[in-house]
N, C-alpha and C positions, 0 to 999 in steps of 0.2 A: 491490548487484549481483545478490544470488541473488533477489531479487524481480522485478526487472526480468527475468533469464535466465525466472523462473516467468509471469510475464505473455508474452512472447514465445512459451514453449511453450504455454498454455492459449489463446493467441490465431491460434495457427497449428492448434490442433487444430479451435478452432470455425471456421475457415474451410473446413475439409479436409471437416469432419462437421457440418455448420449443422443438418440434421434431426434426428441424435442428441444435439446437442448440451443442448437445452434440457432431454430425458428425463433424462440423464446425469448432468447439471450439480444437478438437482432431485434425482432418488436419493441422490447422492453426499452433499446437504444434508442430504439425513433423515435417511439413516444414520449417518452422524455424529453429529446430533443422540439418535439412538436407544444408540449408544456411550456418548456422553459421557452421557445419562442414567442408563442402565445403570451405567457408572462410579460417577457418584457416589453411586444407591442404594446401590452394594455397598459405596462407601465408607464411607458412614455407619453401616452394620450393624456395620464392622470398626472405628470408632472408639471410644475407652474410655467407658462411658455417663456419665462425669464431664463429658469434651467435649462429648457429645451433644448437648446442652439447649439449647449454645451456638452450634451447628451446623447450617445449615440445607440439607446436603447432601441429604437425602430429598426435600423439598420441592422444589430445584432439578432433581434427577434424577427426579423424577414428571414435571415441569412439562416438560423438555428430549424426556423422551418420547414426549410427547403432540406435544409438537409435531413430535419427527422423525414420528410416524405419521400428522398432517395434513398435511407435506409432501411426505411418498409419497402418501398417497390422494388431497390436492387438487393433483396435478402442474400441473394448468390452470393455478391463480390464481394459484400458486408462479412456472410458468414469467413470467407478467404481471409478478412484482417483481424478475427476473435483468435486465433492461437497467434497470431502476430503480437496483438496489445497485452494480449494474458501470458506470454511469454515472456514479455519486457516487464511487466509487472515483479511475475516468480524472480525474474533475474535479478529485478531492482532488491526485492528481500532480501535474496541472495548477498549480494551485496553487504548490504546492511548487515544482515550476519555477521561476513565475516569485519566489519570494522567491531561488531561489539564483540568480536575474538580479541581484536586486537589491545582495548581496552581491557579485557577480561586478562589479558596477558600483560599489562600495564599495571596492572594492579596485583599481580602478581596469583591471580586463579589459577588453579589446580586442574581447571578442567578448561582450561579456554582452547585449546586442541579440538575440544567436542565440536564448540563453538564454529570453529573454522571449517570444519568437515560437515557441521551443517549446513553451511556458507556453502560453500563448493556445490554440496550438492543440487541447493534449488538454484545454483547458477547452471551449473549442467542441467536442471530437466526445464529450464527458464531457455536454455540454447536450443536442448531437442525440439522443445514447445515451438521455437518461433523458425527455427530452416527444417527442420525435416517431419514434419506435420503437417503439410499443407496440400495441396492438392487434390485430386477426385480419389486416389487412392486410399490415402489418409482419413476421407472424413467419417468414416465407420469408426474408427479406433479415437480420432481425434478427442473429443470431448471425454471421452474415459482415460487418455493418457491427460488432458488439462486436470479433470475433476481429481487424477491421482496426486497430479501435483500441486493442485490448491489443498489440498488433504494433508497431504505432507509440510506442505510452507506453513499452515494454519498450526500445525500443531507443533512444529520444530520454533516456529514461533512464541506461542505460550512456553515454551519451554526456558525457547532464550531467555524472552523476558521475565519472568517468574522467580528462576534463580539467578541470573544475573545480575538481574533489580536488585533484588535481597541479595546477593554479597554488595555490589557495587554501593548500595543505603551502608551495609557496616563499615566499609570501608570506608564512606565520607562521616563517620562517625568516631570511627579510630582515630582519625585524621586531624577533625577538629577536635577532638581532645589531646591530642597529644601538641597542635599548635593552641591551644587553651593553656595547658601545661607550661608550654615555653612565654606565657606573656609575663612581663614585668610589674609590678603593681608601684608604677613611679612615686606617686602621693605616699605609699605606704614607706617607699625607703626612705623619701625627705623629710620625712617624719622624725624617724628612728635619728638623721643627723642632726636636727634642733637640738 
């Protein structure tokens, strides 16, 4: 649920800010990157030199730096792979979707059709998103056709999960009572034959 609420807010902000968005989104990458490398330098400084040898914190926190400071400096080529990864993202829901169709349809929901046709969908705008977005043409429109689609995965999202959850909870509920029902209470019969 807190991922879906995160995709709805990060998808309403790139529609709001489609300009700022790609600068933003790219910073936000590097520096992170530049954190987590910095982190782990520092961590390996402060591990016991016993660990060290073992340890290849230095080497990931040189490496993590470098590249947060290629993705500040080359914001271009960096912006070029955000409808790439955010595409394979949407997709990946997508996905998942439809497998909790498939369950939904395992258990015999009434509505697991809806399921799959959600599926479908953010695999389709999960395709658009990653081949035909990209380029100098595209990057006006870019970030408001992602923000739409992170909009839509976040809330077809809560959707799935919400009521599928709750039928899929009753039905492991039906389930175990009705194998509750079928257990034998052995002690109880050998009882009854004394």
């Amino acid at each position: 649920i807190l991922i879906s609420i995160i995709y709805i807010v990060i998808g309403i902000l790139l529609i709001a800010f489609p300009k700022v968005s790609g600068d933003v989104i790219t910073s936000i990458i590097g520096i992170g990157f530049l954190a987590l490398g910095a982190v782990a330098v520092i961590n390996y400084f402060l591990i016991p030199v016993k660990d060290a040898f073992y340890r290849n914190d230095f080497v990931y926190g040189v490496i993590a730096i470098v590249f947060g400071l290629i993705i500040i400096t080359k914001q271009n080529l960096i912006a070029d792979l955000i409808p790439v990864i955010l595409g394979i993202v949407i997709t990946a829901s997508g996905v998942r979707k439809v497998q909790q169709a498939i369950v939904a349809k395992r258990i015999n929901y009434s509505q697991s059709a809806f399921y799959f046709v959600m599926g479908i969908i953010s695999i389709i705008l999960g395709v658009v998103i990653m081949f035909w977005l990209s380029g100098q043409t595209a990057k006006n429109i870019v970030f408001i056709v992602i923000g739409a689609g992170l909009v839509y995965d976040g809330v077809s999202d809560l959707i799935a999960t919400l009521f599928l959850a709750n039928k899929f909870s009753n039905f492991m509920k039906t389930f175990k009572n009705e194998e509750e029902d079928n257990v034998i209470d052995v002690t109880a019969e050998d009882r009854k034959d004394e």
